[in-house]
N, C-alpha and C positions, 0 to 999 in steps of 0.2 A: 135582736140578739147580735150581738159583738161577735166577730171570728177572730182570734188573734192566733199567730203563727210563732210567737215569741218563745212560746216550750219546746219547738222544733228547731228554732233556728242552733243551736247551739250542737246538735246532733247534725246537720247540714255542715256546719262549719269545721266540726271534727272530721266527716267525711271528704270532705273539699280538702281539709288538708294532708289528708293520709295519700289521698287519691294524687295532689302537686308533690306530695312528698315520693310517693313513688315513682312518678312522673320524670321527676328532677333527679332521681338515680339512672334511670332508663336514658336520657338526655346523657348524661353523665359519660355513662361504660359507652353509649353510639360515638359520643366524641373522645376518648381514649381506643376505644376499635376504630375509629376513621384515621386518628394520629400512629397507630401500629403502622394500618393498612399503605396511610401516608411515607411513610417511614421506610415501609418495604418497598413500595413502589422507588421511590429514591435510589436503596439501595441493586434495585435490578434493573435501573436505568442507568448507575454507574458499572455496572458487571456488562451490561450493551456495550457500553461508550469503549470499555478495555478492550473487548471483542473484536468489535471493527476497527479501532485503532489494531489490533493484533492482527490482522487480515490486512490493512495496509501495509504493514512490515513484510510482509511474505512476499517473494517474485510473481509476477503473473505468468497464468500457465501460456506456454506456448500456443495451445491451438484456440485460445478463448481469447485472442488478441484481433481485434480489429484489421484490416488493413490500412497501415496508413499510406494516404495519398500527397506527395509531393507534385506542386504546380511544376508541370511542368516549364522548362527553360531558365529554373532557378539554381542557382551554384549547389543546392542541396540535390535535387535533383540532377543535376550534370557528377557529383561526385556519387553519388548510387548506380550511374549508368557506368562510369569509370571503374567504380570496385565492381560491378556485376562483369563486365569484358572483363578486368586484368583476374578474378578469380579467388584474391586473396587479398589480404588486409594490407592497404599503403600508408607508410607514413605521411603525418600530414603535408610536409616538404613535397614530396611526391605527388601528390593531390594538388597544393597550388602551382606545383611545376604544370601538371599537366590540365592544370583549368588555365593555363597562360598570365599569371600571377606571380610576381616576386617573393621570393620564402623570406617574406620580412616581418616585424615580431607584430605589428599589429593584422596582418591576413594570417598569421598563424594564429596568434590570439583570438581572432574572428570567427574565424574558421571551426577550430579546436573547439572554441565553446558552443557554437551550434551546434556542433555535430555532438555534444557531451548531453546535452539537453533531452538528445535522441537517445543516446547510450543509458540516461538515468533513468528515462521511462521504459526503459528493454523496447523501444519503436526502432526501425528499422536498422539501423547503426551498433555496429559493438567496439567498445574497445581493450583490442587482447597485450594491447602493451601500452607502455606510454607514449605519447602522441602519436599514436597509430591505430587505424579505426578498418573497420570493418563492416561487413553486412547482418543481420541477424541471420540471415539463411546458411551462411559460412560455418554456424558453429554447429556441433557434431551433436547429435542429437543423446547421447546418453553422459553430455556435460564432463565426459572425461576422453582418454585416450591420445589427444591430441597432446597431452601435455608430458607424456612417456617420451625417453629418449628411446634414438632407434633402435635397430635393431641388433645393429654391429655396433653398439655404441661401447668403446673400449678396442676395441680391438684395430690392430694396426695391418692393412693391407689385407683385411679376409681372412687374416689369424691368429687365434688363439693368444691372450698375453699371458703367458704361462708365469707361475710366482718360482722366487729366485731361491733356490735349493739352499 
């Protein structure tokens, strides 16, 4: 006796294709979910990227600063020991006066931009006017006050400028 399988096969084939045919939707929606998924990942790796770029814009805080260390016997370090003695912010003239230096335009240029290097990363150096620099420990810790005139500011000899009737 003969077996043949030829009245089944056509019921197999219908099966087999309904079975790729669903198959092939499910394939489908996983690779449109993976291109959303895609997609969103992207956009929360550019919403990061804004973040931290936005956090480099911001001043770093004062007490989350490193210490920086100047070699010592180097002009940077000889002009930190000179601002920390004299107490207050010198002009750069003053500073290559007193490092024994000619106040001529390329040691001030020199000079100026070293120490501006310092100033931009808020490290050790401030500077509260133009070419004149200072220490970071110099400045007033609630970033104002210092810049109020005094007290008697108007007034002539300890009194009163009274308005003219």
């Amino acid at each position: 006796m003969l077996f043949s399988l030829s009245h089944k096969e056509p019921a197999c084939n219908v099966l087999s294709m309904s079975i790729r045919k669903e198959l092939d939707r499910k394939i489908e929606r996983k690779k449109e979910e993976i291109t959303a998924l895609e997609r969103s990942l992207g956009e929360a790796r550019a919403y990061l990227q804004a973040l931290e770029d936005t956090r480099k814009m911001l001043p770093k805080e004062p007490g989350n600063q490193e210490e920086v260390l100047l070699r010592p016997g180097t002009e940077l370090a000889k002009v930190r020991d000179i601002l920390q003695r004299e107490g207050k912010p010198l002009h750069v003239e003053e500073l290559l006066q007193r490092l024994g230096k000619p106040p001529e335009k390329k040691h001030k240029l020199s000079l100026s931009g070293t120490l501006a290097a310092y100033v931009r990363e808020h490290k050790v150096f401030t500077r509260p006017g133009p070419n004149t620099f200072g220490l970071v420990e110099f400045a007033t810790p609630g970033g104002g006050g210092g810049d109020a005139p005094p007290e008697n500011f108007g007034l002539e000899d300890g009194a009163a400028l009274t308005p003219a009737s």
